[in-house]
N, C-alpha and C positions, 0 to 999 in steps of 0.2 A: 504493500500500500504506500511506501516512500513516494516512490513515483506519482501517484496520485496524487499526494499532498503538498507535491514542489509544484503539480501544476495549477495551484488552486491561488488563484489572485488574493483573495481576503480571508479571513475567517472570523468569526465571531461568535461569544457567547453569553450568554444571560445571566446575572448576577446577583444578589438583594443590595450589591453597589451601583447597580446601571448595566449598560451593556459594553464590554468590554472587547474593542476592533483590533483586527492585528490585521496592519497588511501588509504582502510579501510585494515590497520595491523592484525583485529581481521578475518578478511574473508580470509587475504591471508595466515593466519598461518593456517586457518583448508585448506585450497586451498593444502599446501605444506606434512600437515597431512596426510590430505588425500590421496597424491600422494604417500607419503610414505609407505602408509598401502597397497598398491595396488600394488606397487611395491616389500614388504615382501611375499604379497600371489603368487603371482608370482615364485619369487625364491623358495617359497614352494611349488609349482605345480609343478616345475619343478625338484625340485629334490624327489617329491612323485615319478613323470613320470618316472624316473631313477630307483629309485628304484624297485619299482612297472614295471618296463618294464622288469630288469634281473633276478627277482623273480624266481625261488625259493634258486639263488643264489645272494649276494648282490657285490655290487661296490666294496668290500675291497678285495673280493676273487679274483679280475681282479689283483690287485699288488702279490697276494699271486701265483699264476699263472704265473706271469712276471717272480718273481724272482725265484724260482723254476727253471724253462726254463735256466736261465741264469746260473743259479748256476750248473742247470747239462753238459751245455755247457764250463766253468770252469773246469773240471774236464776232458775236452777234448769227451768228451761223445755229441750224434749228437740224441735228442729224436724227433726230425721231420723228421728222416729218409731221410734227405734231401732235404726237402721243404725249411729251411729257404739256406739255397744257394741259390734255385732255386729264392727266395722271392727276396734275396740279387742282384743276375743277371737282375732280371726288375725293382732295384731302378735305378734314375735317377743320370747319373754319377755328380759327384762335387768337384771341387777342398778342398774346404772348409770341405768334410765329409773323414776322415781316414776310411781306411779299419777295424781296430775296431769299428769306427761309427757303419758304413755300418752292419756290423754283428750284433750290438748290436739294431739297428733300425728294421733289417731285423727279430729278436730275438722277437722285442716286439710285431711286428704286426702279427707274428707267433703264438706267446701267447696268443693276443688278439683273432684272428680265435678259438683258441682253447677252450679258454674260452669262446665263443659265441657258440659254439658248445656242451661243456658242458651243457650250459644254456638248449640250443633246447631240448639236449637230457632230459636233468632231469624233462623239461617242459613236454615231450611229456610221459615219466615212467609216472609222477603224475598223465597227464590227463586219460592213459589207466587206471590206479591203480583205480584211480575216477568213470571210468564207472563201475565198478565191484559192483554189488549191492546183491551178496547174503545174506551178514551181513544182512539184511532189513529181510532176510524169514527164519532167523536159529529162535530158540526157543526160548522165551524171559527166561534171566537167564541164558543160557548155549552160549557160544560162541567157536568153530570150530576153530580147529587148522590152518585151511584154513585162519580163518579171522584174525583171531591171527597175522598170519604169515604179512597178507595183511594191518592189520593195523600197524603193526612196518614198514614197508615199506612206508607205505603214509607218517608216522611221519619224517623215513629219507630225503626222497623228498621234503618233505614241507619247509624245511625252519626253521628261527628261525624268530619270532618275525616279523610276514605279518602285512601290512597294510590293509586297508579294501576292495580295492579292488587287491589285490596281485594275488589271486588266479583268478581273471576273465579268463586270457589267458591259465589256466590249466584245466578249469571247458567242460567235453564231450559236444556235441551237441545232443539236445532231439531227442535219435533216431526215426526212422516212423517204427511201427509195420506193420505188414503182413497183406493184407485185409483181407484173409479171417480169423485170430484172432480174428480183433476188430470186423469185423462182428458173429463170435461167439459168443464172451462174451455180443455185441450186445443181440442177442435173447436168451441167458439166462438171461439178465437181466431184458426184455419184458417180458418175460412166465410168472410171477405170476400177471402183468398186464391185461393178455389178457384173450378172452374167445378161445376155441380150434378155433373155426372154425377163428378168428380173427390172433392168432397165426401161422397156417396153411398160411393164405393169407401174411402173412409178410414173413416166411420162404421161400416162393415163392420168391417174392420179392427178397429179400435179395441175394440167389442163384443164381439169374436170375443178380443180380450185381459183385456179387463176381465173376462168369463166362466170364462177358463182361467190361463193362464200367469199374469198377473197378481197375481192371491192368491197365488202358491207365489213369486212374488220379492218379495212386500210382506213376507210372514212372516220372508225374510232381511235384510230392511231393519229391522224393528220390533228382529229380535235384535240388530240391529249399534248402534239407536237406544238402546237398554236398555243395550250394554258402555262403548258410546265415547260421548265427549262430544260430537262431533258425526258423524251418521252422510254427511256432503257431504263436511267440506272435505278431509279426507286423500286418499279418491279424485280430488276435483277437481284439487287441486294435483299431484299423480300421474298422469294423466292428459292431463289439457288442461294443465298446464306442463310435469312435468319428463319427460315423456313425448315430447313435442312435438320432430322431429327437422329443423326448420328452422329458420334462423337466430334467432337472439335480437334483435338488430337488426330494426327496421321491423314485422318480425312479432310480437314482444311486447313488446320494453320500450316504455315511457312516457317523458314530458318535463316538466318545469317551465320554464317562464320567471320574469327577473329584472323589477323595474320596467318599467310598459310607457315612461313619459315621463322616465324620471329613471334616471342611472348617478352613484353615488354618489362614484365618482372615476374619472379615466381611467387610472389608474397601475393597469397587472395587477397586480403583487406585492402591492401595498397591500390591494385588493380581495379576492385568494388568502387573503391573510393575516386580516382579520377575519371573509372568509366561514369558514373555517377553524376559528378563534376561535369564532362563534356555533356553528358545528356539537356543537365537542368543548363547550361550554356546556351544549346540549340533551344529550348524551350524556349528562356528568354529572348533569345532574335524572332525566334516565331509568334510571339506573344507581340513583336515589338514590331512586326513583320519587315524586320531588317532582312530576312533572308530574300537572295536573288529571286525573281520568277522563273522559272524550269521553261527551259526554249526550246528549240530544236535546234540544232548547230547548223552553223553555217548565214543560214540566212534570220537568225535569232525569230525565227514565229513563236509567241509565245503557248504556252500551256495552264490547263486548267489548275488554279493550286486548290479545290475546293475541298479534296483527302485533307490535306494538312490542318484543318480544324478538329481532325477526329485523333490526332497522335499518340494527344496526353489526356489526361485525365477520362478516358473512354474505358467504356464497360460494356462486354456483348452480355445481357441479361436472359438465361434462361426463360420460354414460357411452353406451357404444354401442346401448343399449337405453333407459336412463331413467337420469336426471341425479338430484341429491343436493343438500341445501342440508348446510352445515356451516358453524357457529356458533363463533366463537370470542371470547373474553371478555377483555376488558381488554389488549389489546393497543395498549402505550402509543405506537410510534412512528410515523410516516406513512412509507414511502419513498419515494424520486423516481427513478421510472424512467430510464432514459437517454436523449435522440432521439437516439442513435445506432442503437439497435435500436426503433426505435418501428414498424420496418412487422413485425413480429415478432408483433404479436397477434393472435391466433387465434380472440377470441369475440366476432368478427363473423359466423363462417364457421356452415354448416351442422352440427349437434349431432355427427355420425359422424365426420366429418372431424377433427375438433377433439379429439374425443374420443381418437380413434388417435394423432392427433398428440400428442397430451397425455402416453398411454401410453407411447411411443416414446421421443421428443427429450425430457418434462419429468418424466420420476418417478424422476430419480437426478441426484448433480453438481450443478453448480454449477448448470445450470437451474430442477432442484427447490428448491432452498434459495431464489434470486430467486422462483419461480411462490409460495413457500409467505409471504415478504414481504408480498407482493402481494394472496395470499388470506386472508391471517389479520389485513389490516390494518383499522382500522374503517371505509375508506372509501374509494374511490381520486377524486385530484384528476387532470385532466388542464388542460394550460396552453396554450388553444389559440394560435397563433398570425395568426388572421383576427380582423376584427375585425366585431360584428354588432351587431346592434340596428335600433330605426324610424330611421332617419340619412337625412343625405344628401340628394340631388336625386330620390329615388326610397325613399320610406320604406315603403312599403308594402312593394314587391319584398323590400329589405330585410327584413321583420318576414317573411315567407316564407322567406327563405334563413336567417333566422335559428331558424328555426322546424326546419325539414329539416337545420341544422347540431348543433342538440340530439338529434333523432330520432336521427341515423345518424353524425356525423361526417364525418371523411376513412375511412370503415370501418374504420382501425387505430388511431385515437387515442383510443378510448375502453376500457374493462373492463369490457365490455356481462355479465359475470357478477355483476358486484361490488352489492350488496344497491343502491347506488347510485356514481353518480360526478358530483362535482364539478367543472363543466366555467367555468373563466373565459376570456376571450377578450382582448384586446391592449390593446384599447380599455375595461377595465373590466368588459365587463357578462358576468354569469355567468348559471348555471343549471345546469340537471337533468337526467341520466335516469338512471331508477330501472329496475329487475329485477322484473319484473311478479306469479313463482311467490313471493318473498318477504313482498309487501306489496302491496296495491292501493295505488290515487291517494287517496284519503282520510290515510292513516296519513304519507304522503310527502308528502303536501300541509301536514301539520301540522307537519309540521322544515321545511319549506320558508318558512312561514310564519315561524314562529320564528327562522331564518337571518335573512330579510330585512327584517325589522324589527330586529332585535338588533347585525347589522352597521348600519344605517345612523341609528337614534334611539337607541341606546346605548354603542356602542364607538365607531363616528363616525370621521373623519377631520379630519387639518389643514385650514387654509387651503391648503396645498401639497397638497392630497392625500393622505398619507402615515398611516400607521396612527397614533395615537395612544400617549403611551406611551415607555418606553423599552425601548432591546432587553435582553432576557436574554442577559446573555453565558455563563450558565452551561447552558445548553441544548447539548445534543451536534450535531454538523453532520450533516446530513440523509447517508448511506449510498446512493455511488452503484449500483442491482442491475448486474451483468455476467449477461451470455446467452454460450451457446455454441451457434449455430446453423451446422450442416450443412450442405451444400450440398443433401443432397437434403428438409431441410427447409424453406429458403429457397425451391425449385424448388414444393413444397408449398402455399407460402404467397402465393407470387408468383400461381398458377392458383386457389388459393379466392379472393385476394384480387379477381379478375375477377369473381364470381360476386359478391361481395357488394358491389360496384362497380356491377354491374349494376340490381342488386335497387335499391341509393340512387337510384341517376340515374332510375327509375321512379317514386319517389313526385313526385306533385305535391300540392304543400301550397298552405294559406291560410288567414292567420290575418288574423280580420275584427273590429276594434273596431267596435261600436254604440256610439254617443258620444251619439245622438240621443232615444232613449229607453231604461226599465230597469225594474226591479221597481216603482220606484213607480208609472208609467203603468198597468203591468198590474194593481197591485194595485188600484187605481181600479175595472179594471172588475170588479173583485171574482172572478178566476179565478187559480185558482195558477201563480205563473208556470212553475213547471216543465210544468204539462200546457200552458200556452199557447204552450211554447216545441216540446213536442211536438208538436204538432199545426201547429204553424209547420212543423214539422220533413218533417212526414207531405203537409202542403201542396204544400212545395218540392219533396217529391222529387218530385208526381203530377208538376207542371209541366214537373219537369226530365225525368221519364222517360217520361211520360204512362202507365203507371200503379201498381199501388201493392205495395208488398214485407214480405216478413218484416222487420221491426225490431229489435230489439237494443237494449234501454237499461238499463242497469247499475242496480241498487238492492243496498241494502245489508242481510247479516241479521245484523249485529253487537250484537242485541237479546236475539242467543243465542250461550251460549259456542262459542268457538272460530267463530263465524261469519263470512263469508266478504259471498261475494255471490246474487244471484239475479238473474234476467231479467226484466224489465217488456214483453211483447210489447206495445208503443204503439200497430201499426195494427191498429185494433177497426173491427168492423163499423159502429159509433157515430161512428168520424171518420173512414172511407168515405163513410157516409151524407150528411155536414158537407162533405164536399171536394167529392165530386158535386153537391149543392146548389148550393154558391158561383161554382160553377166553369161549374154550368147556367144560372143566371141568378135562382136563387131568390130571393124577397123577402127584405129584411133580419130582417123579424121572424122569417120560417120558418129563417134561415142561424143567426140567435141563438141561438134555440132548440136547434136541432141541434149548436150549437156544446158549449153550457153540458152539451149531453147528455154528447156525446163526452170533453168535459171531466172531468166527474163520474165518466164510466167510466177516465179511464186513472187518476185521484185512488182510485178503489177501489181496481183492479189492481195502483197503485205499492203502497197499504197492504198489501194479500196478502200481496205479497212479499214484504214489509218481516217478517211476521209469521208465515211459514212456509206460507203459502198458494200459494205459485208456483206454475210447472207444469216449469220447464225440469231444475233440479236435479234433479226427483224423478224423471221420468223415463228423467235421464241416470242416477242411481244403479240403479233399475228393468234399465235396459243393462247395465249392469257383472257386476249380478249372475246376468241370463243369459248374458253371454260364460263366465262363471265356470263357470257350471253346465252347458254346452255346448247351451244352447238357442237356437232360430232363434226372431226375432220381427218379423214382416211388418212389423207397427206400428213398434215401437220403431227398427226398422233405416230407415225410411222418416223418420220425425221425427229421428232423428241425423242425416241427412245434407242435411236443410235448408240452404238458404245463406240468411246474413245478408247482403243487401245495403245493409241501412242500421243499422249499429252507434253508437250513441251513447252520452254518458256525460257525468253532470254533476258537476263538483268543486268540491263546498260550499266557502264561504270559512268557516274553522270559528274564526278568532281575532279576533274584527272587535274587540273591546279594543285588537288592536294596530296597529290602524289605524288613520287623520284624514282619512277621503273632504270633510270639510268644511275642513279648515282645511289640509290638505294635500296636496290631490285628485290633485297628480302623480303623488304615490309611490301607485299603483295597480297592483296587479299584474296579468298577465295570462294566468293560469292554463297550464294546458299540455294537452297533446293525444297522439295515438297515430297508428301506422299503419294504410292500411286493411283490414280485417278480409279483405273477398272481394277477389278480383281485379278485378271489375265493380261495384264496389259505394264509397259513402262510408263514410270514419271522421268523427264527427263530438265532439269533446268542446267544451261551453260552462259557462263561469261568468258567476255571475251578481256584478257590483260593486257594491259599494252601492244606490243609488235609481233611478241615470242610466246605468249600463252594463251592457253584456252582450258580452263576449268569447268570439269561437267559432272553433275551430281545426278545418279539413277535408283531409281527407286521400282522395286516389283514385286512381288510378295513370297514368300515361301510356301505357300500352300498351292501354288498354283503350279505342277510340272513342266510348264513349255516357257517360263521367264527365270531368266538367270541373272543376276544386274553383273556379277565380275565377267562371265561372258558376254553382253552384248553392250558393258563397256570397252570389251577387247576386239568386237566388233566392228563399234563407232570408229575406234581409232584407227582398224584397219581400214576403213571404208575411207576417212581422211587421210588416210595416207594416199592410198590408191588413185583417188580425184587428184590429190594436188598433183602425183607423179603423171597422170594424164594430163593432166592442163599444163605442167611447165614447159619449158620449150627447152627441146631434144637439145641436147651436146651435142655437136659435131663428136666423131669419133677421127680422132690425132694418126692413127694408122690411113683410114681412109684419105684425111687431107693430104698427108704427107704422098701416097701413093698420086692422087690426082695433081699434086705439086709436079712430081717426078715426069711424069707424061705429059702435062704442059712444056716444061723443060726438053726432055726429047725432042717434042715438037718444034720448038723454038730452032733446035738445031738443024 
């Protein structure tokens, strides 16, 4: 109870002398601190809101407008045409205002109109300018006078020096393509799936939708495009997340790794502690929205920052039908759970269960106040007590276990709800898993990033290991939470906790550095290396499954507000065509050829998507809106229940400023990875490292006999090998030249 009673501001008691006050000076200075600090984020919110509201013009340009107005006015000159008289006629008469008042009041609020109306307009230039997405389909290397033009134009509209979210209110809404489009692109991307007569039966289908049902749920997609900012992502997150009633664990959240060659000290606490440090950092500039807005390189288009409100203080809330995310703001303290009750947590277990349990044992008492700690806090650390990393006599194994110990843990050591959790391990080396309905791997990629640079090139450690620094003694002691668990919740928890025991000891991971080649080899042969890594990808699985599957590759539409993701279907008929070739013996000129094809089409395909062209979103929303309506759809219910057997996903390296692949090539990170999607089927996420590497994390299951991740990451790799050795370009062989030298010569004589 100490602890309790240091936190207690006053206290007082009742006496036959009076009432006698004691109060604790050291509680009401953090009591007044604190007030303080709350009240500074405040005035910062609020003059973000200002700013960020008149964007892409700022507050100063309101006085530069005023005076102007006035000054022209000065000069007996009338540039409102009349308005501000008119302005002047519906002020309220007053003795106290001169007719120069009157004019000069009438003046301001005239300017001010005007400069609101600037605002509008220059808002409404940027957002047309923004949907213009040809720059995406010109050549790579050559840029169109078109875009030329279009991008001096964005630069003028935009602004100088945006906050992070500046751009929200200029970014287009994800337009809804044409049914019968996506039903196109639809069954071109089925053909190299199907067999004729299966194909034949779908095109029916599909016809038979695009004719009827079709137009009557596009017309409730357009009204829903017309109200809401975006007509995907609310349903999607609704649905495919908080909808979703199996575990959170394996099944959706995601991982980060730490350094792949380098731990910055072996002392946990030291480690906790700046990772820690860098975190509540980033929060800060996010809070303060100092952080850059997320571009696209080259030609700087901007991207949606609308994830990054849900980072910190977020909670995926269990409910017995659909879960809940709840957002809470500025909550200054971390707590530290107890390992006394640590097999006590529940959001490993399947959504229902959890859920009940939640109802029951945790929404009154002393539970509820510990569960509300714990959800209202910006982040949860957990302090594992193994130790993981590439080590050892066995580094690889390791870098695998270390890989399945971010994914899932011991099932109860993590707060697989928590927007993310902070996982460091004994031996120093940390990492991630993030809550998948809150944020994809991009936005978590970019605090990840920032953590692990920031802990270890700017807050740093001793020669000893030890944080930097000296301690704050004014800092309050960490508040150990108390549980009161039942026996018949305990009994509860003991029997989920087998079930998601289960589900871990199932995943078989593999995490595969390519050390041997990277973007530069590939760029060489002049092909993107994402399509070249796809088509590595679509290679391996023929090999490994002999033959070819629905794919699954993650692309991003954060080009529009509130935008999310879309699907890239990567196996085309086009690298079918490439894989059969190579695989039958074709000449290398005919395998090239087909290669650069297939290439070019998944490079369209990734661009579609990128741009509102997909086909998966649309006609998951298409679904939604005939469940809604209570209509049956052959089509749509037949493409819903597709399986992915090959899910991939690539996680740009988006801060390479804070990186030193040349002069510090250790501190390389090693991106992170997912569960597998099907039960027969690979997860597959890779980044790409600077010039020389490519990191790919596989994920497939053990119960399943025909997926093996250490084979068909031995697979990948040969298939990357293979492409690149096809696409370089031949050595002359030094025998041959020499001999055609010699014979020139002769001749000569």
């Amino acid at each position: 109870m100490a602890e309790a009673h240091q936190a207690v501001a006053f206290q007082f008691t009742i006496t036959p002398e009076g009432i006698d006050l004691q109060l604790s000076h050291q509680a009401l200075r953090q009591v007044y601190l604190s007030g303080l600090r709350s009240w500074k984020k405040r005035v910062t919110r609020l003059k973000n809101n200002v700013i960020t509201g008149v964007y892409p013009a700022s507050p100063s340009s309101w006085l530069f407008v005023v005076i102007a107005i006035l000054a022209t006015m000065y000069t007996r000159s009338d540039p409102s045409m009349g308005l501000i008289a008119k302005i002047q006629e519906h002020l309220p008469v007053s003795d106290s205002l001169s007719i120069q008042c009157r004019t000069v009041v009438s003046a301001v609020l005239f300017s001010t109109l005007l400069w609101f109306s600037l605002i509008f307009t220059m808002r409404l230039c940027l957002k047309q300018l923004l949907s213009y997405h040809g720059w995406m389909f010109e050549q790579h290397g050559k840029v169109s006078n078109t875009t030329k033009i279009w991008a001096a134009m964005v630069r003028i509209f935009s602004g100088r020096q945006p906050l992070l979210y500046s751009y929200q209110g200029s970014l287009p809404n994800l337009p809804v393509p044409a049914v019968k489009d996506t039903v196109k692109r639809y069954l071109e991307s089925a053909r190299p799936l199907m067999s004729d007569s299966e194909y034949e039966r779908m095109t029916t289908l599909a016809k038979e939708f695009e004719s009827s049902l079709g137009n009557r749920l596009q017309w409730y997609l357009k009204l829903k495009a017309m109200w809401a900012s975006n007509y995907v992502s609310d349903w999607w997150e609704e649905y495919v997340y908080l909808r979703g009633r199996g575990p959170l664990m394996v099944n959706s959240n995601y991982y980060g790794m730490d350094f792949l060659y380098v731990t910055p000290t072996p002392i946990q606490a030291a480690r906790a502690g700046n990772t820690l440090h860098a975190c509540l950092l980033y929060r800060r500039k996010l809070n303060r929205e100092e952080i850059k807005p997320s571009r696209v390189p080259v030609l700087n288009v901007p991207l949606c920052a609308a994830q990054c409100e849900r980072i910190f203080n977020t909670t995926r809330i269990p409910g017995e039908e659909t879960g809940k995310a709840r957002i809470w703001v500025f909550l200054m303290v971390l707590k530290e759970v107890s390992y006394k009750c640590k097999k006590m947590f529940l959001t490993s277990f399947p959504r229902i269960p959890w859920a009940q349990a939640r109802k029951e044992f945790f929404s009154s008492g002393v539970n509820k106040r510990s569960l509300d700690c714990i959800e209202k806090a910006a982040f949860f650390v957990a302090l594992d007590d193994d130790e993981q990393g590439m080590r050892g006599d066995d580094p690889a194994g390791n870098l695998d276990r270390y890989a399945k110990s971010l994914l899932h843990g011991k099932c109860y050591d993590r707060w697989f709800d928590k927007s993310f959790t902070v996982v460091v391990y004994k031996n120093g080396k940390n990492g991630l898993n993030a809550e998948h309905s809150l944020a994809d791997a991009p936005i978590m990629a970019h605090v990840w990033e920032y953590v692990m640079t920031t802990d270890s090139f700017q807050l740093g450690y001793t020669e000893e290991g030890h944080c930097k620094g000296d301690v704050a003694s004014s800092l309050p002691p960490p508040t150990r939470l108390t549980w009161d668990i039942p026996a018949e919740c305990q009994e509860r928890i003991e029997r989920s906790l087998a079930v998601a025991q289960a589900l871990a000891d199932d995943v078989d991971f593999h995490v595969l550095p390519i050390q041997e080649f990277g973007k530069g080899a590939i760029k060489k042969c002049k092909i993107s290396p994402d399509a070249f890594i796809q088509i590595a990808l679509q290679l391996a699985y023929y090999r490994n499954r002999g033959t070819f599957s629905l794919t699954y590759e993650a692309s991003m539409t954060r080009l529009f507000r509130e935008g999310r993701t879309e699907t890239v279907r990567s196996c085309t008929s086009e690298s079918c065509a490439f894989i059969r070739a190579l695989e039958g013996g074709e000449s290398k000129e005919v395998c090239r050829r087909l290669f650069r094809t297939a290439a070019e089409k998944h490079q369209h395909l990734y661009k579609m998507a990128m741009t509102g062209g997909g086909i998966d979103r649309h006609l998951f929303c298409l679904y939604l809106v005939s469940k809604y309506l209570g209509e049956e759809s052959p089509f749509l219910k037949e493409v819903l229940s597709e399986t992915w057997r090959l899910s991939t996903s690539q996680t740009p390296l988006q801060q390479v400023e804070l990186f030193d692949f040349i002069n510090h090539p250790e501190y390389t990170t090693c991106g992170g990875g997912f569960g597998p999607v099907a039960d027969d089927g690979y997860g597959v996420s890779y980044i790409i490292i600077g010039e020389n590497m490519i990191n790919l994390h596989i994920s497939c299951k053990h119960s399943c006999p025909q997926t093996d991740s250490h084979k068909f990451g031995a697979d990948i790799k040969k298939a990357l090998e293979d492409l690149l050795e096809l696409l370089s370009p031949e050595k002359p062989d030094p025998s041959k030249a020499e001999q055609s030298h010699s014979k020139k010569s002769k001749k000569d004589l």
